[in-house]
N, C-alpha and C positions, 0 to 999 in steps of 0.2 A: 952276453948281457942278460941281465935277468930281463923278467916280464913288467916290473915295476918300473926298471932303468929307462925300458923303452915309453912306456908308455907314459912318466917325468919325459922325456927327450919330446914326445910329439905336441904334449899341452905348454911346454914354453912355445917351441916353433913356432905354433899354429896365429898365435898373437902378428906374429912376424911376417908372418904372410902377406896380411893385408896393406902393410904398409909398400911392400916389395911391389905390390902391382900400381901404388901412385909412383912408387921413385921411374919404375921403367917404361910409365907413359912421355916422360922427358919435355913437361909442357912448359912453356916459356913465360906463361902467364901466373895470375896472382890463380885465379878462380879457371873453371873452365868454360865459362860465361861471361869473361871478362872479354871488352871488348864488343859487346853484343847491347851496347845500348840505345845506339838509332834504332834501332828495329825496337827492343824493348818499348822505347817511349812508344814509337809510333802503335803501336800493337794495346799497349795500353791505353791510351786515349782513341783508337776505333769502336763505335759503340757498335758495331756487329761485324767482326770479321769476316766470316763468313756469308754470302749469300745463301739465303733457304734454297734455291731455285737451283743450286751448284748441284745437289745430288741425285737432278733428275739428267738421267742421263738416255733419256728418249727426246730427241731434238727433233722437233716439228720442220718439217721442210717440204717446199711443193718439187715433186721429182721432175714435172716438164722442164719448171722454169732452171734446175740444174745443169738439164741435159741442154738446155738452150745456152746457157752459160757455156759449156765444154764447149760445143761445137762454135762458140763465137771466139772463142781462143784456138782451136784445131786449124780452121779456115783462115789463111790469110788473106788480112783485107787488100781491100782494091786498090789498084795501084793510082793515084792523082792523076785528074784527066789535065792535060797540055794543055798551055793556053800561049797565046799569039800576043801579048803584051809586051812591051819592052818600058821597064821602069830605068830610068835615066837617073842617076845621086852622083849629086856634083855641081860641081860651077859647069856654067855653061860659057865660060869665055869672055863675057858680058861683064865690061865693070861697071861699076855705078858712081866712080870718082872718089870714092872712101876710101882704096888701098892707102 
């Protein structure tokens, strides 16, 4: 093939191309955003998505009161103290003439 042949052969191709990489994505849909409208709406009527405060990423914390936290989940607690009651649920035998 001459020099000409080829390089007519690659300026058709080349058009071709782009279409080959939508056919072999094999999407089911109209759009590739199709589908994505709950969130769209809601995204659009949010008047500040974001928090300012999101991209402070130095989080204030008191370390005692953490370590007090751990060790209150480490430690299991105390077991209920006994008691000497006896709760009775029920008839007691007793009618009152209504059965």
């Amino acid at each position: 093939m001459s020099r000409n042949s080829v390089l007519i052969l690659i300026l058709c191709a080349a058009p071709l191309t782009g279409c080959a990489a939508d056919y072999l994505n094999n999407y089911d849909t109209v759009t590739l955003a199709a589908g994505d409208t709950q969130k769209f709406n809601s995204m659009l009527q949010t008047v500040d998505p974001l928090n300012p405060a999101s991209n402070n990423t130095r989080i204030e914390g008191d370390g005692v009161r953490a370590a007090a936290a751990v060790q209150k989940y480490r430690i299991p607690p105390a077991a209920a103290p006994t008691t000497n009651m006896t709760v009775n649920v029920g008839g007691t035998g007793v009618t009152n003439g209504a059965n």
